[in-house]
N, C-alpha and C positions, 0 to 999 in steps of 0.2 A: 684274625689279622690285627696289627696292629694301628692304636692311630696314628694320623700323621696331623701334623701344627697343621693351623690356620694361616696361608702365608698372606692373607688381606686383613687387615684387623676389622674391627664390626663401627659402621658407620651409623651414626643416625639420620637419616635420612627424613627432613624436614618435605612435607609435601604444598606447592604452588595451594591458595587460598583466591586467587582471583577466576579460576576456574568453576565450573557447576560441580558439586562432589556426586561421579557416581555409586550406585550401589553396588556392592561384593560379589559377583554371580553364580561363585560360589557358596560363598554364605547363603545366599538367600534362595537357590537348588537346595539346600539341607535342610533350610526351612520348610520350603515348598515339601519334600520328601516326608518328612515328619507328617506334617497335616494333613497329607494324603491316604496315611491309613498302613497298618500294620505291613502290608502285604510286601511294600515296598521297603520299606525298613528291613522287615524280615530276606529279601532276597537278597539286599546288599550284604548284611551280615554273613547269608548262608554262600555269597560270592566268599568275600574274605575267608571264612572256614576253608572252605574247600582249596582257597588258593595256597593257606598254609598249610594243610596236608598235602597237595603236590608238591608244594618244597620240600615236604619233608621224608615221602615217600620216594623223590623221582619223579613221579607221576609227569604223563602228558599235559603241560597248561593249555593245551590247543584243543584241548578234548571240549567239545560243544555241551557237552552234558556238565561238564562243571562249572560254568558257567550260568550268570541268570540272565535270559535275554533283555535287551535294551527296547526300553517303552518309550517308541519316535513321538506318539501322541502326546505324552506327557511333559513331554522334554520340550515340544512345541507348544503347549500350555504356560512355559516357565517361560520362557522366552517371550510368550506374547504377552505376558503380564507384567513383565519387566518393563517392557516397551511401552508399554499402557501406564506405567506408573510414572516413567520419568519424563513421558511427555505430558501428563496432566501437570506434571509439578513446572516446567519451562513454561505451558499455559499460563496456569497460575500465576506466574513469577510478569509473565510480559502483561497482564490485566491489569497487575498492581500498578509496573512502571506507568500503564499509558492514562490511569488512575491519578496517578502523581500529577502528569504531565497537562493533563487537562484539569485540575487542578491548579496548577503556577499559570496555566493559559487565565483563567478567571481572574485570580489575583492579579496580573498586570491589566490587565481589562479597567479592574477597580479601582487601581492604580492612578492610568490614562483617564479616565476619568473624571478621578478627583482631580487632577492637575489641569482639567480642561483641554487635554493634548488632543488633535485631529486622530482618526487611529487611521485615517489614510495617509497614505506613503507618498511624503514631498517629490514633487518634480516640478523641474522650474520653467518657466515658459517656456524658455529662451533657448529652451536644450535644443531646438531644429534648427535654431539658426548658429548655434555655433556647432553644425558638423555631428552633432549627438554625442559631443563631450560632459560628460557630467562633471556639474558646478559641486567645485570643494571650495573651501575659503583658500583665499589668497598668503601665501608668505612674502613677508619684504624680499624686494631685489638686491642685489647689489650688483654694479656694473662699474668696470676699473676700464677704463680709459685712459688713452697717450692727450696732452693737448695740443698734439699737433694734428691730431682723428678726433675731433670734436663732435660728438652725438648729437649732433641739430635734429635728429628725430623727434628725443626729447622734447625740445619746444617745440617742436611744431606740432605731434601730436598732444602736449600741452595745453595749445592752443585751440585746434580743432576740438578738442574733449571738453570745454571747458564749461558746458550746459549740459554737460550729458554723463563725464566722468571725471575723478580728479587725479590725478598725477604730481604726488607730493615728493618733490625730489629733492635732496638734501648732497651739497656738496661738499666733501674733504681733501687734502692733499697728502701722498702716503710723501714717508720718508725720504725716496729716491727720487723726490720733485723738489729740485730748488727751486724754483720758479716755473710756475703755469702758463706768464706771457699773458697779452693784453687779449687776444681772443678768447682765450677760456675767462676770463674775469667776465669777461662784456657777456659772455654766455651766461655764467652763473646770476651776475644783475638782471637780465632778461629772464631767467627761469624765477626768481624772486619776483615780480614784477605779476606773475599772472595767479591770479588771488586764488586761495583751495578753500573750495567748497564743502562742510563736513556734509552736509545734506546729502551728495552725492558718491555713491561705491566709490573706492579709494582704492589704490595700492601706492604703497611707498618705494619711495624709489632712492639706493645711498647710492652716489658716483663717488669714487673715488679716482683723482688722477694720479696716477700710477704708470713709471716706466716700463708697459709691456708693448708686446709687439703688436697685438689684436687686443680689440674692442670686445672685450668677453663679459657677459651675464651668468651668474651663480641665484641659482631661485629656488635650489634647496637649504634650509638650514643648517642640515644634520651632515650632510656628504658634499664633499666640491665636483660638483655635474654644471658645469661650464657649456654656454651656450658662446659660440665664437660666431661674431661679426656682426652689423650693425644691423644689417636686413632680416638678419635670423631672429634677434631682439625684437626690431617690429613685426613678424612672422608670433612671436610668443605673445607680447603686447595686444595685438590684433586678434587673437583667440580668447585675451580673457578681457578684453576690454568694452565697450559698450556692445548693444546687439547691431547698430546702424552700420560699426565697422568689422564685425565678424563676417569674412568671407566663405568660409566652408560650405556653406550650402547654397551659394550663388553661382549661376550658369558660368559666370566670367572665372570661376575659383581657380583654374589653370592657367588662363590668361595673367590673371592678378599674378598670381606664383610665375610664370615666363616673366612679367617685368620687371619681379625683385629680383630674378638671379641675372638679368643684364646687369640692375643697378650693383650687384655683390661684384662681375667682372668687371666695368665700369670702374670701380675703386680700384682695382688691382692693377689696371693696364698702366705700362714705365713709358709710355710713348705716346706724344700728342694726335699721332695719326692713329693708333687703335683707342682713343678715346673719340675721337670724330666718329669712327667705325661704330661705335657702341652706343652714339649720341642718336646715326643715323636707324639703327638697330629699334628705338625708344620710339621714333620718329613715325616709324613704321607701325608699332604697336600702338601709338595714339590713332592714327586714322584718323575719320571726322569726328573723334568724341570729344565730350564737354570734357573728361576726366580717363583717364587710364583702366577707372574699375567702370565707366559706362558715363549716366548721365549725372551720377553720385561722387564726389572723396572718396575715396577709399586710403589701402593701407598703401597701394601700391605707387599714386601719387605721393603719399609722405617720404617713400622711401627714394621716389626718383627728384624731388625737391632735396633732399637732406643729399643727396649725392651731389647733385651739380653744385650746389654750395659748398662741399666738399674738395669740389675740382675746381679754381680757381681759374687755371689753364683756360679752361671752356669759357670762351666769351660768348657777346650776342652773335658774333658772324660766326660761330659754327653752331647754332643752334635756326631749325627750319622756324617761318613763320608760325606752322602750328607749335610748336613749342615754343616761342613768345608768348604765344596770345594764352597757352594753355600756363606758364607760369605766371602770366600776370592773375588769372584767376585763381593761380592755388595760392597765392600772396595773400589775397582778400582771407583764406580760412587757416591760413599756418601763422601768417603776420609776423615774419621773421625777415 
């Protein structure tokens, strides 16, 4: 017959290097074959023979006698030496890794050591009392503000922290503020006025006053993740801020959380009668305590102070006795 072209041209065919290389099975059948002894050899051979004279005669290839029988024993001999070989070598190969590995174990060891580093694994007191938040270092805030929504949390958590944590707030005015008006001035003097302590944990705090519509916190550096509105701010504040005002792991910690989101509706009501409603709401949640979070400050007193100062509307005659007597004593720790 005639040939016919190649219609695929011949590729080289580069083979993957991050893999184990196995061995040939058949290569190494022929090895095997060989070192087993004449007998074997000689019957593949007299296989071939005989196949090329049934070609060439006609002859039946099916004929059992031309053939040489197939040695199951030995063929299972290959196979389990195969298997034997290339798991000694992945053996081999994971002894050295873990050889390695306890090896760099030592070295940092000696490392730690010399450095005088603890080689037990920091954890900080304080982790139960904030909720079991693990402590990262703190990034600067920045918080934009309208000055007509003045953040008096600011100070007065300022105030309350000021033996215990520091609160370094720096104030700016963005572009699309002509004028801030005498409240935020009188704010900003006030915020100057309460001395920072470096001795004590710090987070810095930039206000920017700024024409927006909410009171928004940005406490990532890299991405703008915007915390919106003033109670949510002391809600964040109050989690990385001293241990005395961390509430997550206090019985009251839902209570606390029910008076900040009065204080969050509280701000938004357009009507002096659903601000009485939300006054009476507070009124309620006080009961006979010293404080809103029990016999202690808390965060949720800052937030319902910083509110009613807020709401101008609200005088003494819509505010109950217990809510007199209880803002007179939060005056004594906000002093605003």
């Amino acid at each position: 017959m005639y040939e016919l072209k190649t219609l695929l041209p011949q590729f080289e065919i580069k083979l993957p290097t991050c893999m184990y290389a196995l061995k040939n099975v058949s290569l190494a059948a022929d090895a095997l074959d060989s070192s087993a002894g004449p007998s074997t050899s000689s019957c593949r051979g007299q296989h071939r023979l005989e196949n090329s004279r049934s070609r060439g005669s006609n002859a039946n290839v099916n004929n059992p006698a031309a053939t040489c029988a197939l040695d199951l024993d030995s063929l299972g001999r290959q196979i389990q030496q195969l298997l034997k070989d290339d798991t000694a070598t992945v053996t081999a190969r994971q002894e050295k890794v873990l050889k390695q590995l306890e090896d760099l174990k030592t070295q940092l060891g000696q490392i730690r050591a010399g450095l005088g580093v603890c080689g037990k694994t920091f954890q900080h007191t304080t982790a139960f009392q904030n909720g079991g938040l693990k402590e990262i270092p703190l990034q600067d805030v920045v918080i934009n503000g309208h000055p007509n929504f003045i953040p008096y949390a600011l100070l007065a958590l300022k105030n309350a922290w000021r033996d215990l944590y520091t609160i370094d707030v720096k104030t700016f005015t963005h572009s699309t503020m002509a004028d801030i008006g005498p409240a935020a001035r009188e704010f900003e003097a006030n915020l100057a006025k309460v001395p920072v302590n470096p001795a004590l944990p710090k987070i810095n705090i930039t206000l920017i006053w700024k024409n927006c519509e909410h009171t928004e916190m940005i406490s990532s550096p890299t991405m703008y993740v915007p915390i919106y509105g003033e109670v949510n701010i002391i809600r964040y504040l109050g989690r990385v801020g001293p241990a005395e005002y961390r509430y997550e792991g206090s019985p009251l910690c839902n209570e606390i959380d029910l008076v900040l989101d009065i204080c969050y509706q509280l701000l938004r009501c357009n009507t002096h009668k659903t601000q009485v409603a939300m006054v009476r709401l507070l009124d309620k949640r006080l009961q006979q305590q010293q404080y809103f979070g029990g016999a202690q400050m808390s965060v949720a007193d800052i937030g319902v102070y910083s509110s009613l100062i807020r709401m101008p509307a609200i005088t003494d005659k819509d505010l109950t006795p217990a809510l007199v007597a209880w803002r007179k004593r939060a005056k004594l720790v906000v002093q605003i």
